[in-house]
Every structure is written in structure tokens, then in C-alpha cells.
N, C-alpha and C positions, 0 to 999 in steps of 0.2 A: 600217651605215646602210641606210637603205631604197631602190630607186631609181620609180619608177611611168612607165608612156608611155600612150599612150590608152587601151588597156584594163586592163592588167592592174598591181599595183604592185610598187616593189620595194625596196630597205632600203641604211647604213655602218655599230673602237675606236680608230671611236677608233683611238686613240686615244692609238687609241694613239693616238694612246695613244693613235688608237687610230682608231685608229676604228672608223663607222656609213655607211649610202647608203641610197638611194631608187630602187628599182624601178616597172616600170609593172600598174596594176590600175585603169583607168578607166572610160574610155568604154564600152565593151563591156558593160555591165552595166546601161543604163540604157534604156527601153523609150517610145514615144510613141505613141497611136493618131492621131494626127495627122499629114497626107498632106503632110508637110515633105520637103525636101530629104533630111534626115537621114534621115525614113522609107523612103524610096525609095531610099538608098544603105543602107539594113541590110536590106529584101526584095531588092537585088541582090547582097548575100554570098551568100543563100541559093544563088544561083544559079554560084557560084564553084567552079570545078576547082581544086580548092588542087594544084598537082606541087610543091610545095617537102617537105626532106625533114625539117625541123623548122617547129612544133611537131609532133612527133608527135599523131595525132589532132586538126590542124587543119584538116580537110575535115570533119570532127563537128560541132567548131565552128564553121565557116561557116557549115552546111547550119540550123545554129539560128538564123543571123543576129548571133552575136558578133563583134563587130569585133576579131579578136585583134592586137595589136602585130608589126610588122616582128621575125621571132626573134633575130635579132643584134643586138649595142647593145656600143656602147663609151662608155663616160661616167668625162668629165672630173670631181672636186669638190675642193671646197674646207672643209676646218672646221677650225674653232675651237670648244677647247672648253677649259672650267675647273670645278674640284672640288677636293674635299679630300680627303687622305689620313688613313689610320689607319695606325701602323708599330708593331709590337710585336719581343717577341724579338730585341733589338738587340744585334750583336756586331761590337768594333773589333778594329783593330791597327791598328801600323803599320811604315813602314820606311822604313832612315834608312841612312847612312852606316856606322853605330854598332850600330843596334838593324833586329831582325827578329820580329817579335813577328805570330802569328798570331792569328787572329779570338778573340777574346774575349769568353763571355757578359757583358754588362752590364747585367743585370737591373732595378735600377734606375732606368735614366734612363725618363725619363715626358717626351711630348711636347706642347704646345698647339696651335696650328691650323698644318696642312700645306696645302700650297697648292699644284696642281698645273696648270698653263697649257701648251695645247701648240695646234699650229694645223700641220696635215698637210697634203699635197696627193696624191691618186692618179688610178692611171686603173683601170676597172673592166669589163671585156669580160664579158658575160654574153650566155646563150644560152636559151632557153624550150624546154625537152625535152619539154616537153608543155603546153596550152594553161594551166594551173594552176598548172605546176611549173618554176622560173628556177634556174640553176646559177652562180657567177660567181664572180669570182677577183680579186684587192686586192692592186696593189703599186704603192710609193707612197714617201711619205719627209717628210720636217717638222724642226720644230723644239720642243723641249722644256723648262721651265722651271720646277723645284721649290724650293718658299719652305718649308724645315722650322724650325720654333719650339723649340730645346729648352727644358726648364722644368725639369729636376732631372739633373741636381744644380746646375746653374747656369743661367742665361738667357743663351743664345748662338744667335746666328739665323746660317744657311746659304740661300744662293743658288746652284742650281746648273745651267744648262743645257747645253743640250747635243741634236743633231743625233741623227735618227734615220732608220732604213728599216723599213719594212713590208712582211710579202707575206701572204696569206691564200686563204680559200675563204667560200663562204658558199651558202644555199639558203634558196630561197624559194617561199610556199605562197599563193597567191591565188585569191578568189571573188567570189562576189557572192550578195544576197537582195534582191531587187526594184531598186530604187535605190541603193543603200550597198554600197558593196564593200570586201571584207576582207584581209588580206596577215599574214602570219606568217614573220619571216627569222628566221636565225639564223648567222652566220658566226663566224671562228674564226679570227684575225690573228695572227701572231707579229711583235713591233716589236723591232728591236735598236738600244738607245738606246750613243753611241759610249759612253760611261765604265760600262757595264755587262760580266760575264761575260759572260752566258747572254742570249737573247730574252726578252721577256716577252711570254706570252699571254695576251692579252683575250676574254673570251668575251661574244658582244652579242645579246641579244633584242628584236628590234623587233616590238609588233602596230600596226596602224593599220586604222582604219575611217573611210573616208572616203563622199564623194562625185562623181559628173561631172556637169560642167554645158555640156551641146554648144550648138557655135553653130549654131544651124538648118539655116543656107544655106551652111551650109560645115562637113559634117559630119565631117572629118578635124580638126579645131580644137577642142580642148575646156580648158575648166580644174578644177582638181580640188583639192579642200579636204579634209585629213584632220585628226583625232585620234588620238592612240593615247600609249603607254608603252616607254619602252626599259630593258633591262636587262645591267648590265654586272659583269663577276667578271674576275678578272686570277691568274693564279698568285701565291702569296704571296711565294713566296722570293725575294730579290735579294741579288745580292753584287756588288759591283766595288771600283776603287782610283780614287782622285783624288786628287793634289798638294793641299795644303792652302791654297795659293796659288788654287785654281781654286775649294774649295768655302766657302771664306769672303769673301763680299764685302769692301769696301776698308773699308767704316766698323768691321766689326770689327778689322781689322790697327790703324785707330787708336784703340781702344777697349779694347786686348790686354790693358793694365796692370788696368784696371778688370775685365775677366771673370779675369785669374789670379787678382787678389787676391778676387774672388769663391767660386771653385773652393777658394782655399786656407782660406776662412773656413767654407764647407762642409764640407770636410776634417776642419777641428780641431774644430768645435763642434757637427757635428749628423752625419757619418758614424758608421755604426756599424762593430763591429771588423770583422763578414765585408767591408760595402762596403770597406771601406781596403784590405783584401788585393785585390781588384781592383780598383781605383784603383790600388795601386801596381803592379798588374801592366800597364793599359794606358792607363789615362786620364791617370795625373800623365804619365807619358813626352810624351804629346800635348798637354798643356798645359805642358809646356816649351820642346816644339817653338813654341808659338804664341806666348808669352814672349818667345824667342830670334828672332822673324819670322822662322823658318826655314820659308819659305812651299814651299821643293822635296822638305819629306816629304812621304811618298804617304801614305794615309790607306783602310787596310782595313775595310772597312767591310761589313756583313751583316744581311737584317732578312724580317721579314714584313710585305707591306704590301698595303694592300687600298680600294679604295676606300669611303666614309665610308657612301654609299649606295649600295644596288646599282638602285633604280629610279628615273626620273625620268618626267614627263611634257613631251609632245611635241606641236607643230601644226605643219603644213604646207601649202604648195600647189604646182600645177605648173601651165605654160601649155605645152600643147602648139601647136605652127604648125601641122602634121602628122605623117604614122607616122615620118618621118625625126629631125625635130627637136624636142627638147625643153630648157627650163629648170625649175628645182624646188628651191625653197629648202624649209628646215627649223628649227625652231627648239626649244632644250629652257627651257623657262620655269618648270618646276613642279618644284620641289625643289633639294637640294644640289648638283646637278651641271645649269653653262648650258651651251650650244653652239648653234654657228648651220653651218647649211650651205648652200652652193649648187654650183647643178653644170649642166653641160650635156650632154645626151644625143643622139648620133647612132645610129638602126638601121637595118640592112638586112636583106634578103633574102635564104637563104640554100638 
């Protein structure tokens, strides 16, 4: 995401899933010929001994009269976000008492709408190494919730959440041309969801162009309205194990009779002979576990999966009080994937 403070802005996967955040790229960028407050406080930058040791080349920018942000910032947020998945290349197994059955191609099965809800919290310390250029770092933790649809060879819905942590890096690139200032992040989160092997990496592109709108007589106070686009890719591959008791919600345990006898009417009347040979190597075993409500097999599971869209679009604003404090929501409205952000920004001196 992006995070932005008076002047300059800034960006949060998700996401992890994930997430995105919001940088500062504001006030700083915006010019009055008019002998306001505000003007008399941006011809006395000019006149500022910057000794601080970041941003680097912030005595450059004062001497222009940029108002650059306090270079240290720690900021809390909060998102929510929801989208849909696409899974291909699906491989079971499972393991039981009895049976040990490893990951299995199951070519096959074909899914309808995946549903992926997750709502994170982190904290986000960043630093301005140069009046233009933000560094900053994501760790964090939430909550995760996937609705998978399957559709072939039978109609059987999954519910599966589950608890996650995040840590990341990320960079960001900010300017301006007359009034409208610009920001370009890009960060790089790894989320380790608990019922997974491996972390899963999100990779997130935020641009936004915005604008500041200072309060005259109180030239540390501005608020800021942008646009822009985010984009997000996730590594494909995922494996883990889940109890079959954890990834089928309760309605289907009472619904078991009616999906076997579903599976078994696919079976005789519409598999062909290669699908049987793998059905009988790992899907009938699983639908007799589900049969038997033997809900403590674990359930081997392996896939590629990728979000549905990689871009959405995005508006925001921030109110700044001063260089100290800030708030700045976020919202994603334009496409397959919503989320909402907010967050609170403290920076100092450094």
C-alpha cells in the first residue's frame, strides 16, 4: 500500500494477503503567489540550515522552498480486502490411519467462483533516504478466509480460514509537476498463512496522482486527494494439509449422503476410463473418508493460484494536523478486487 505525509506520498498485499499502504507526497509540491501565511512559511525554508542526516539532499530541498516531511514515520493500518481466485493444476492426497497417499495430479476437477477475504493489521517504519526516495519495511499479521466452489466432478463448497503473519520491504518514488504530485511503490511481502507449507509472496504496484490542498493560515495542515491503480501477482504454487473436519464447513457434513451419491453417479455415468484410474487412486479414498464423517483425515492438498485480476483502481485522501501526525484512508472500487484502508502516521526527526 501506499503511505503519503505533507509532502511527499507513500503506498501497502495485502494481503496479504496482503497487503498495500500510503506514503507521504503532498504539500510540498504546491506553489502560491499570494503573501499568505503559507507563503511566508515556504520563503522561510529557503532560509533553513537543514543538520539532520536524512533526507539526504534535504538542504537542496529547502533552499527551493519544498516542504519535505519529518524523514522518519512509523504508521499503524488497517485493511480489508476481498477478490477472487483462479486455481489450476490441482493435486490431492491424503492421510489416514490406513492410507498415505501422496499429492496427486487431478486434472480434471474445474472450479466456479473462489472467494478470498482477509483483513490484516501492521506497523510500517519508513525512512526518506533522499527527498524523492522512501524505504520501509511490513510486519504485520490478520486473518484469512477462502470460499472455493468446486464444479467437476461434483459441486462441493469449502470454507477455510485461518490466521496469518507478514513481514516485507517495499520502495517508493515521489514528485511533483506544478500542483499534482506523483508516487510510484513497489513492495514485496511474504505472508505465512498457519495451514500452509511455504509463505506466499505478493507482489504490489501502487501509482497515484494526486493533489494538496493547504490551509493558508496554518501552513503545516493540508489535505490531499488522489487517484491511481494498484497491482498485485502472488507466487503461484501452494501446498499444505488440513483435517477435513477444518476445510469443509458443517452444512456439507450434513449434506455428505447427497454429494457421495453425487460423486458416485459421476463415477459410473460420465468419467472417462483415464479419470477412474485417478479417482480411484485419490478422490474415491476422500469421498469415503467424507461418507464415513471421518472428519480427522488430513487432506494433501497442492495448486497454482493466482489472483482473478492483477489491477484494480484506487482513491484516496489524507488529513494531515502537522509534520508529526497524520490519517489517510484508502479505498479500491474499480474492478474485481475491493479493499478499504486506514492508518495513522507518526514522524520524526532524525
Amino acid at each position: 500500500m501506499d503511505k503519503m505525509t505533507n509532502t511527499c506520498k507513500t503506498s501497502f498485499a495485502i494481503i496479504i494477503f496482503l497487503c498495500i499502504g500510503i506514503h507521504n507526497v503532498s504539500g510540498q509540491y504546491t506553489n502560491t503567489k499570494v503573501k499568505t501565511k503559507h507563503q511566508v512559511y515556504t520563503d522561510s525554508l529557503k532560509q533553513v540550515d537543514y543538520k539532520y542526516i536524512f533526507p539526504i539532499l534535504g538542504q537542496g530541498a529547502y533552499k527551493k522552498g519544498f516542504d519535505i516531511p519529518y524523514p522518519v514515520g512509523l504508521m499503524a493500518n488497517f485493511i480489508w480486502l476481498q477478490q477472487n481466485l483462479v486455481f489450476d493444476n490441482m493435486q490431492l492426497g491424503i492421510k489416514t490411519d490406513n492410507l498415505d497417499i501422496p499429492l496427486t495430479p487431478v486434472d480434471f476437477i474445474e472450479f466456479g467462483e473462489n472467494i478470498n477475504t482477509s483483513y490484516a493489521y501492521n506497523v510500517r517504519p519508513d525512512i526518506w533516504v533522499l527527498p524523492f526516495l522512501n524505504v520501509y519495511g511490513i510486519f504485520g499479521g490478520g486473518q484469512s478466509k477462502t470460499e472455493v466452489n468446486l464444479t467437476t466432478p461434483f459441486p462441493l463448497y469449502s470454507s477455510v480460514e485461518q490466521g496469518l503473519s507478514t513481514a516485507g520491504f517495499g520502495i517508493m518514488g515521489a514528485g511533483g509537476i506544478g500542483p499534482v504530485w506523483f508516487s510510484v511503490d513497489a513492495n514485496w511481502t511474504w505472508s505465512k498463512p498457519q495451514l500452509l507449507d511455504k509463505p506466499v509472496q505478493v507482489n504490489v504496484l501502487g501509482i497515484r496522482i494526486g493533489h494538496t490542498f493547504v490551509f493558508k493560515n496554518k501552513p503545516e495542515r493540508n489535505i490531499a486527494l488522489w487517484a491511481g491503480a494498484m497491482s498485485m501477482q502472488m507466487n503461484s504454487e501452494t501446498s499444505g494439509e488440513i483435517k477435513l473436519i477444518d476445510a469443509l464447513p458443517p452444512e456439507v457434513w450434513e449434506r455428505k449422503d447427497e454429494i457421495v451419491g453425487n460423486y458416485y453417479d459421476w463415477y459410473e455415468n460420465v468419467a472417462t476410463i483415464p479419470q477412474k484410474k485417478i479417482a480411484d487412486q485419490v478422490l474415491t479414498p476422500i469421498v469415503e473418508r467424507i461418507n464415513a464423517a471421518d472428519g480427522e483425515s488430513i487432506i494433501r492438498y497442492g495448486m497454482d493460484k493466482q489472483v482473478k485480476d492483477r489491477w484494480n483502481g484506487t482513491i484516496g485522501g489524507q488529513f494531515q494536523f502537522n509534520k508529526k501526525w497524520m490519517i489517510r484512508s484508502e479505498a479500491g472500487l474499480f474492478g474485481n478486487r475491493k479493499s478499504f484502508l486506514i492508518s495513522v502516521n507518526y514522524r520524526f526527526l532524525l
